[in-house]
C-alpha positions as CSV (number, residue, x, y, z in Angstrom):
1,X,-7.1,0.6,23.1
2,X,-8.8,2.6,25.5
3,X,-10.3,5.0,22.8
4,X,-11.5,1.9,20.7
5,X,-13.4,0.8,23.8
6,X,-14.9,3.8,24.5
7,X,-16.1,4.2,20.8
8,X,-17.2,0.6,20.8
9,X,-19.8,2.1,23.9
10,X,-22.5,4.1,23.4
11,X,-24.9,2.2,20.4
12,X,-21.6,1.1,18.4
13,X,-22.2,-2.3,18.9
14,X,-25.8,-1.8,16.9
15,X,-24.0,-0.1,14.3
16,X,-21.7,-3.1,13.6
17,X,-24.9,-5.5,13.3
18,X,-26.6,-3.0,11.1
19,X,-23.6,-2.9,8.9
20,X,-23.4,-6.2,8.7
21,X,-25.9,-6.2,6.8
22,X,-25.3,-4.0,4.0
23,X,-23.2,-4.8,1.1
24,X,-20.0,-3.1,0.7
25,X,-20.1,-0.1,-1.9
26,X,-16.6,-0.7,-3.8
27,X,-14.6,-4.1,-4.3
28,X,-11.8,-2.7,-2.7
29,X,-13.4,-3.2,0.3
30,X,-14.1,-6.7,0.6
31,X,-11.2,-9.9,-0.3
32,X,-11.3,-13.4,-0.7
33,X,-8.5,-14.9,0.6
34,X,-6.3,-16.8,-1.7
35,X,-6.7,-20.3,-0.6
36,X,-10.6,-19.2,-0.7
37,X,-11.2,-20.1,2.9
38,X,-11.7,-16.5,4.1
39,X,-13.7,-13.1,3.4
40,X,-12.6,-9.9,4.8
41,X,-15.2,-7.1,4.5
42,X,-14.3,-3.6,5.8
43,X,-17.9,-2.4,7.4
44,X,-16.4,1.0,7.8
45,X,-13.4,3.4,8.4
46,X,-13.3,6.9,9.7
47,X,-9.8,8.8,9.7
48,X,-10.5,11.3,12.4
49,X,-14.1,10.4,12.8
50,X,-14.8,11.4,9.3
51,X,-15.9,8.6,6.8
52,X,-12.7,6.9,4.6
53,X,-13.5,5.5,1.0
54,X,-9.5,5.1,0.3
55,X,-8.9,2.3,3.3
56,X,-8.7,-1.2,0.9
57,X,-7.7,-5.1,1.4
58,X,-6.2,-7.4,-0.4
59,X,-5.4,-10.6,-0.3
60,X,-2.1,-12.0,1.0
61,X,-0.7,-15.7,1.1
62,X,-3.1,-18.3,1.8
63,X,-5.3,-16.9,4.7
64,X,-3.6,-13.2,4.8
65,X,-4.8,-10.0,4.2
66,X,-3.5,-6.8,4.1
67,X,-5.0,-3.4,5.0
68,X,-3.4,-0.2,2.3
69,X,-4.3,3.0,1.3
70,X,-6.3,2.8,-2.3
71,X,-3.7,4.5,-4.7
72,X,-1.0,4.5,-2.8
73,X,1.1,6.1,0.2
74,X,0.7,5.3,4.0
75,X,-2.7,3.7,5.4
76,X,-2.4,6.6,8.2
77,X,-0.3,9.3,8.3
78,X,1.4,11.2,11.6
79,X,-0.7,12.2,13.4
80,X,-4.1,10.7,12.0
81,X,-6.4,7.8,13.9
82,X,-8.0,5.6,12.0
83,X,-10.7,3.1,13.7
84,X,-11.9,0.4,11.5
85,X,-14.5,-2.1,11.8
86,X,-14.6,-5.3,9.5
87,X,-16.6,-8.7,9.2
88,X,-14.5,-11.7,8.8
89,X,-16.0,-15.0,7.5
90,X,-14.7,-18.6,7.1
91,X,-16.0,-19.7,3.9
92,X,-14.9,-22.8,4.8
93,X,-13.9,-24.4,8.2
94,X,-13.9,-22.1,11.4
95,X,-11.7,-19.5,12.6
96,X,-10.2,-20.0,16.4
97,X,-7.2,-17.3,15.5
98,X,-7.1,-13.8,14.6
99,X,-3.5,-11.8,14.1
100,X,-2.1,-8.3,13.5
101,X,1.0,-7.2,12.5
102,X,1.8,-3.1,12.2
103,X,4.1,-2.7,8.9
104,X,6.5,0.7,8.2
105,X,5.8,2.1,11.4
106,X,8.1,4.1,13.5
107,X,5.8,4.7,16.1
108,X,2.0,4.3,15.7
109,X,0.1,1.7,18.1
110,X,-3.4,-0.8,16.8
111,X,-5.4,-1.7,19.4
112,X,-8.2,-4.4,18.1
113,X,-11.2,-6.0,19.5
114,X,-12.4,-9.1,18.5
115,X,-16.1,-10.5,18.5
116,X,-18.5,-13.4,17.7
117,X,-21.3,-13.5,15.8
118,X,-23.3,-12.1,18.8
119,X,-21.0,-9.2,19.1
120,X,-20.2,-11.0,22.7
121,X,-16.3,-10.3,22.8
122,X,-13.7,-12.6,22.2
123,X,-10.7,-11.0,23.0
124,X,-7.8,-7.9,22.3
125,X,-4.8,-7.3,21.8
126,X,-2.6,-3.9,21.2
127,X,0.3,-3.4,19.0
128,X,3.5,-1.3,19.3
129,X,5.8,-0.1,17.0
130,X,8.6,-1.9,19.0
131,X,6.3,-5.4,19.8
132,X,4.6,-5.1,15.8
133,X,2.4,-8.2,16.2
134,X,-0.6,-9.7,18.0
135,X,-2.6,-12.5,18.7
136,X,-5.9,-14.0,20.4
137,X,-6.9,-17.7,20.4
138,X,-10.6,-18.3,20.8
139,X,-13.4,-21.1,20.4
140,X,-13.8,-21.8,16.6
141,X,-16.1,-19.6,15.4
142,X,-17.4,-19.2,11.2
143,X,-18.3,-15.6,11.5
144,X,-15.7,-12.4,13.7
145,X,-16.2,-8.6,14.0
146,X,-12.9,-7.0,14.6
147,X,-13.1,-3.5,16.1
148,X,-9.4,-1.6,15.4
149,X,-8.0,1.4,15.9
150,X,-4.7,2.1,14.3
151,X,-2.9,5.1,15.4
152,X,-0.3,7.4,13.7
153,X,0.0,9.8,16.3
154,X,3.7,9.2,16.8
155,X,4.7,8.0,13.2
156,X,3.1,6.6,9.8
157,X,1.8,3.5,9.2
158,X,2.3,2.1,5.9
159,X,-0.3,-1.0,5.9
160,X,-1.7,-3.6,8.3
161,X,-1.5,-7.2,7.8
162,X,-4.5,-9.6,9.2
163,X,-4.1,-13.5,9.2
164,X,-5.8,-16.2,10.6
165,X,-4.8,-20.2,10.5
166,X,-7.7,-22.2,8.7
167,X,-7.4,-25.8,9.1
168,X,-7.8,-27.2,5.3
169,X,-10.6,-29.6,5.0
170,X,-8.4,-32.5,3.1
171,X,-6.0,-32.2,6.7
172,X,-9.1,-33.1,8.6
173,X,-10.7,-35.6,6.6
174,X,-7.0,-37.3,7.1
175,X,-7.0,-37.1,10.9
176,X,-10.6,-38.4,10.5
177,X,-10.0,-41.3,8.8
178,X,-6.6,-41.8,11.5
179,X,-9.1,-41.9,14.1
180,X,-11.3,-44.6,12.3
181,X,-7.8,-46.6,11.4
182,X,-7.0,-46.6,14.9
183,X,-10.5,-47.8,16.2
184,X,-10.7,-50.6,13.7
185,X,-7.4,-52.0,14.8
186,X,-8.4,-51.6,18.4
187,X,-11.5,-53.7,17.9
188,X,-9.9,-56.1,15.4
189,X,-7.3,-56.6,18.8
190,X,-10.2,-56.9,21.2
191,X,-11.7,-59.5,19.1
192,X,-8.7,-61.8,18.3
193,X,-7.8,-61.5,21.9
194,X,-11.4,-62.7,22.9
């Protein structure tokens, strides 16, 4: 975690925004989420501070995604680092939850960072090989930078998987229309009473 923060110093910030704001150069680097409420966009990976075109994402359940080696085999070997920055989007409704789970790991650690639109930080979490996953609750927000760094210095890591709970637009416009049942009968009782 520590290393992610220090990384994160110096100017990183900048580089996230200005990322942003390029399009990703392969597909394998950006996913919908099945239920279509989500986008997950890796900005960029280095494995050892070098550049890494073979990180991908796909989509997982309804608001799931999961973080693989392109082709195959572990998403970090022992005794690689791999520090990851990604944009994640609620296509619809707002995102107040972001999760991490470690998968076919025998010893390697994820340390993640989460941020707003503003890059103004939202909250952290680290993972363990023997505690696997992670949470932190925020404000809703549509738009989260998540700053990781995934660590196989004491075992592999096959893949990563990222989730977040969306609440589904039909479930609100219920509890919406709830809300206006339960005011009408209110009044209707206030006005029979008066």
């Amino acid at each position: 975690m520590r290393n992610l923060l220090k990384r994160l110093a110096g100017g990183a910030a900048a580089l996230l925004i200005g990322l942003a704001l390029i399009q990703p150069a392969s597909a394998a680097l950006v996913a919908t989420s099945n239920s279509g409420d989500l986008q997950f966009t890796i900005l960029e990976a280095l494995m050892d501070g070098v550049p890494d075109a073979d990180v991908g994402v796909v989509a997982v359940g309804p608001n799931g995604f999961r973080l693989v080696r392109v082709g195959g085999g572990p998403l970090v070997d022992t005794g690689n680092d791999l520090l990851l920055f990604a944009q994640v989007e609620a296509l619809t409704g707002t995102i107040s939850q972001w999760n991490g789970i470690l998968e076919g790991t025998q010893g390697g650690t994820m340390g993640e960072d989460v941020f707003d639109s503003s890059l103004s930080g939202l909250g952290s979490f680290v993972v363990t090989a023997s505690n696997p996953a992670g949470s932190v609750s925020f404000d809703p927000q549509t738009l989260i930078y998540v700053g990781k760094d995934i660590n196989g210095t004491q075992g592999l890591i096959t893949s990563v998987f990222q989730g977040v709970p969306v609440p589904e637009p039909a479930s609100l416009l219920l509890l919406a229309s709830g809300v206006v049942g339960i005011a009408g009968l209110r009044r209707r009782r206030q006005a029979v009473a008066a």
